[in-house]
C-alpha positions as CSV (number, residue, x, y, z in Angstrom):
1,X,168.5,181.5,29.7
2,X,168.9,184.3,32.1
3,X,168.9,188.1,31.5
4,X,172.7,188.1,30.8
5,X,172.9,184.9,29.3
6,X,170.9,186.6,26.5
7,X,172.9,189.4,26.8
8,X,175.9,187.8,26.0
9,X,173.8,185.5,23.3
10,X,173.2,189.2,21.9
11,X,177.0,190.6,22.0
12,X,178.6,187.1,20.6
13,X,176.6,187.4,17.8
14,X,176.9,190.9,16.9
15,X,180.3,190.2,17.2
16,X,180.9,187.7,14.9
17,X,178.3,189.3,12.0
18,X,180.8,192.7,12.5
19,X,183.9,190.8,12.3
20,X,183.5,187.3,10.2
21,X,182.1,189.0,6.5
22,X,180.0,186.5,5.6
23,X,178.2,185.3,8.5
24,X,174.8,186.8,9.5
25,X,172.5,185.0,12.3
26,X,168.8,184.0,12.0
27,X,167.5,182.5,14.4
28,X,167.6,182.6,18.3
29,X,166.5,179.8,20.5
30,X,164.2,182.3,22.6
31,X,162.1,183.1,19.7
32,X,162.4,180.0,17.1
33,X,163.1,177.5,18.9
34,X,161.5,175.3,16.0
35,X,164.2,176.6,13.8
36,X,167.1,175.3,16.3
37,X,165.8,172.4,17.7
38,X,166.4,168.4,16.7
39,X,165.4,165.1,18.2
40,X,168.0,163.5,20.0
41,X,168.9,159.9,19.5
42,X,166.5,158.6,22.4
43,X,164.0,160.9,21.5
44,X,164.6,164.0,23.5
45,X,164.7,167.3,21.8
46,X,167.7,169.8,22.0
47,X,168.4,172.8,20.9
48,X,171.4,175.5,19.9
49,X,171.4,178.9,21.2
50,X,171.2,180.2,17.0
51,X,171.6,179.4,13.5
52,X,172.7,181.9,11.3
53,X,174.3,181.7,7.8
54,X,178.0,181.6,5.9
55,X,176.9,183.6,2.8
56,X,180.2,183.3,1.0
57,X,179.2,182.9,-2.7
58,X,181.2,180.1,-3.3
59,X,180.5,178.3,0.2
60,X,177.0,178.8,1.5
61,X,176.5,176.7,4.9
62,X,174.4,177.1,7.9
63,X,175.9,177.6,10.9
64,X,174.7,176.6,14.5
65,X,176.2,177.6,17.8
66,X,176.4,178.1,21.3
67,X,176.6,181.2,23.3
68,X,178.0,180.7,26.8
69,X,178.5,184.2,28.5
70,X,179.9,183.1,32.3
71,X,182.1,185.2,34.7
72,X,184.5,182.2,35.3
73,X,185.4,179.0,33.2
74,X,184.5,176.3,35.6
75,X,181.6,173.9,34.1
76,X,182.3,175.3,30.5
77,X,183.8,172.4,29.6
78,X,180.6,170.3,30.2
79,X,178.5,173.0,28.1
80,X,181.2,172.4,25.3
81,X,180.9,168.5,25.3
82,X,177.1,168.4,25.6
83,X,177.8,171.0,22.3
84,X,180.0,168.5,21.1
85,X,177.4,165.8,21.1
86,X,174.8,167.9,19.6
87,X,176.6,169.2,16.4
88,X,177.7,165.3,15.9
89,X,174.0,164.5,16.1
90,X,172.5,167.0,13.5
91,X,175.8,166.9,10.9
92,X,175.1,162.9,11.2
93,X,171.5,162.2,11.4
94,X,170.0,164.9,9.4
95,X,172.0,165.0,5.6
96,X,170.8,168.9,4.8
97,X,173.2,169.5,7.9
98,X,176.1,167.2,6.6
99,X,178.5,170.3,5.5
100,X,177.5,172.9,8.0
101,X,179.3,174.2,10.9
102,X,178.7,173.9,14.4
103,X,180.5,177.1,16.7
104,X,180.8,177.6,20.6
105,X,181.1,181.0,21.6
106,X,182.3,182.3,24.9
107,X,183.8,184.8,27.1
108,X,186.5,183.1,29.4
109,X,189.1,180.4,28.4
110,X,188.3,176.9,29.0
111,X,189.1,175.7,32.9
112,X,191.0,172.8,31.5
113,X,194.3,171.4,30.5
114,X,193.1,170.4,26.9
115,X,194.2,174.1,25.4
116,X,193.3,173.9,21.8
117,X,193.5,170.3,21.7
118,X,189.2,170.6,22.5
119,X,189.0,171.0,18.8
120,X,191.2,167.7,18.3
121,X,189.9,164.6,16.2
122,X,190.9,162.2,19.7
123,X,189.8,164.8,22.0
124,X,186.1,165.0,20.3
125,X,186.2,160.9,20.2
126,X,186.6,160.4,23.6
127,X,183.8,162.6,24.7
128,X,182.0,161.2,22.0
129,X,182.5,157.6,23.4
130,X,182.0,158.7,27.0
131,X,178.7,156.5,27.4
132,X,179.5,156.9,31.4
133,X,178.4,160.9,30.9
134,X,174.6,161.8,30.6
135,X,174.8,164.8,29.0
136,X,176.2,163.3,26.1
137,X,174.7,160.1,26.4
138,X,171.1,162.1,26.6
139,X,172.0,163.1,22.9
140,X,173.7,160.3,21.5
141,X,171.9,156.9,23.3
142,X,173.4,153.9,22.0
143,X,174.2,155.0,18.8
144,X,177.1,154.7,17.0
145,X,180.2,156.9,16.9
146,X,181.8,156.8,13.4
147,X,185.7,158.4,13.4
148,X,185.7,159.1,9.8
149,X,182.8,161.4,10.6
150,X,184.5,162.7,13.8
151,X,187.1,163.4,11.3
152,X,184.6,165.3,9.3
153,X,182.8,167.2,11.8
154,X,186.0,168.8,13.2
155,X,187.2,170.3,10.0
156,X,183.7,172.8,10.4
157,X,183.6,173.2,14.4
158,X,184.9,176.4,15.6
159,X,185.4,177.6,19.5
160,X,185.6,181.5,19.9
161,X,186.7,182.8,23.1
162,X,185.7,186.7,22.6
163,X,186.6,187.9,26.3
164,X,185.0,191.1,27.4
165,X,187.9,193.2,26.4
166,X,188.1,192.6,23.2
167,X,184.4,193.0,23.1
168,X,184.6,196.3,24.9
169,X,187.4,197.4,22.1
170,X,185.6,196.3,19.2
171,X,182.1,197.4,17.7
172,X,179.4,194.9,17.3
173,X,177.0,194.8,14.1
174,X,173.0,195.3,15.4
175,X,170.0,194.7,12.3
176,X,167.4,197.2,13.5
177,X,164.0,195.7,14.7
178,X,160.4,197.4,14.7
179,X,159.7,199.5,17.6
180,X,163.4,199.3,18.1
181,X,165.1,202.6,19.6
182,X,169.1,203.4,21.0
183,X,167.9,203.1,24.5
184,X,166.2,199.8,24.0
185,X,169.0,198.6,22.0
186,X,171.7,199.6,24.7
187,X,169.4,197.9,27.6
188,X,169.4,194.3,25.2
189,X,173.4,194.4,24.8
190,X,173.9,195.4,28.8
191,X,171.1,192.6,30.3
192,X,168.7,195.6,31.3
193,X,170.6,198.1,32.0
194,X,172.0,201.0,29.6
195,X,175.0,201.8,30.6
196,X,175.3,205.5,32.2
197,X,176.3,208.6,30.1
198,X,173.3,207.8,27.5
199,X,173.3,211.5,25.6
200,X,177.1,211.4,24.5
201,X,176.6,207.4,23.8
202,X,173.7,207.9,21.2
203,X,175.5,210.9,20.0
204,X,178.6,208.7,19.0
205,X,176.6,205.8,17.7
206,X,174.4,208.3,15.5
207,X,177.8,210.2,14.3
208,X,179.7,206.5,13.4
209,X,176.5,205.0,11.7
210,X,175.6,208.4,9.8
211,X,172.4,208.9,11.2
212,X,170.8,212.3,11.3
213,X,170.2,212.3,15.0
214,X,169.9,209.4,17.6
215,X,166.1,209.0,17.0
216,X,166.1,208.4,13.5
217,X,167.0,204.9,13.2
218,X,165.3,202.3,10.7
219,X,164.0,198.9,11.0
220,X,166.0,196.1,9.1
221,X,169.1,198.8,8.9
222,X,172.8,197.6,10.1
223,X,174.2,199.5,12.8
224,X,177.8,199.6,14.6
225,X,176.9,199.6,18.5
226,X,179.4,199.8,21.2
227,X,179.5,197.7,24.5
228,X,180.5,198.5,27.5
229,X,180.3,195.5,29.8
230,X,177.7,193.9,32.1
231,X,177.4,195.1,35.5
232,X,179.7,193.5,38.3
233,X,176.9,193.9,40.9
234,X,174.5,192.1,37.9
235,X,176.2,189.5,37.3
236,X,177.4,188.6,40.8
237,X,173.3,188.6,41.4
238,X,173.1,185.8,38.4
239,X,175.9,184.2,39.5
240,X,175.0,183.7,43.1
């Protein structure tokens, strides 16, 4: 995963931890992978971007997910059915997973006439069942495709299309790490670069989160940070 990939891995999730009450992530893919990684059914491993946590206190589940940050939609339909095949694979295969949910995060619509029928019981059968598409078939092998489970499995995906506007207009939630500092912070959520205007940024984030000035921020605190967007000329350089 490139710079802005984990960029936008960064902004989906503080996203969904500022706006979804219960859910809080865990674990990223570029630093425990063993934590979000599963054998395939031919023996291959694969992995979800995170897995975080629904704390509700009457419905605890882990959640796994995708994070798909692109500047158009084409080929995100492939990402979501190799997805697809993964979260059938772990809900199916390993029983502590059974009841969890499985979420695909992005910032541009889906290039593809489906609409919200992706998160259809037929629609998630027939990729399923594709045996003619290696992506999937990678994943899945031979095995078999059960519908009641199908049936299952769709009641706990979700697909979140957070676009870069409503990212921009609402604040994302940030847990403090050691050695962690505004600047730093601002560089991780804009793929390297803070964005311009730093003084008057860390002065508003320090005034919204109550802090006593912009250097005095604690490890394993929340925080409300703003985003600003990734750079055009950036990710036209990633895209390229």
């Amino acid at each position: 995963m490139h710079v802005i990939g984990q960029a936008y891995q960064q902004v989906f999730l503080g996203a969904l931890e500022a706006n979804i009450r219960w859910f809080e992530n865990q674990f990223n893919v570029q630093t425990e992978p063993e934590k979000t990684s599963f054998e395939s059914r031919t023996g291959k491993l694969y992995s979800f971007d995170f897995n975080g946590v629904y704390n509700h206190p009457l419905d605890r589940r882990e959640v796994f997910g995708e994070c798909k940050g692109y500047s158009r939609g084409a080929g995100l339909l492939n990402e979501y059915r190799s997805f697809l095949a993964k979260a059938y694979v772990t809900s199916v295969d390993h029983d502590r997973h059974r009841h969890d949910y499985f979420w695909f995060v992005t910032n541009v619509p889906f290039a593809c006439d489906e609409g919200s029928g992706i998160l259809s019981c037929d629609f998630v059968s027939r990729v399923l069942k594709d045996t003619a598409r290696t992506s999937v078939k990678d994943i899945l092998g031979d095995g078999h495709v059960d519908d009641a489970l199908i049936r299952t499995l769709v009641a706990r995906l979700g697909v979140f299309i957070l676009t870069d506007s409503f990212l921009k207009s609402t604040e994302l939630s940030y847990k403090i790490k050691g050695g962690d500092t505004l600047w730093t912070i601002l560089e991780k959520l804009h793929a390297g670069r803070a964005p311009s205007g730093f003084g008057e940024i860390a002065r508003l984030i320090a005034h919204r989160n109550g802090l006593r000035s912009p250097d005095h921020i604690v490890s394993g605190r929340r925080i409300r940070m703003p985003w600003y967007g990734i750079s055009k000329r950036l990710d036209e350089h990633f895209a390229s």
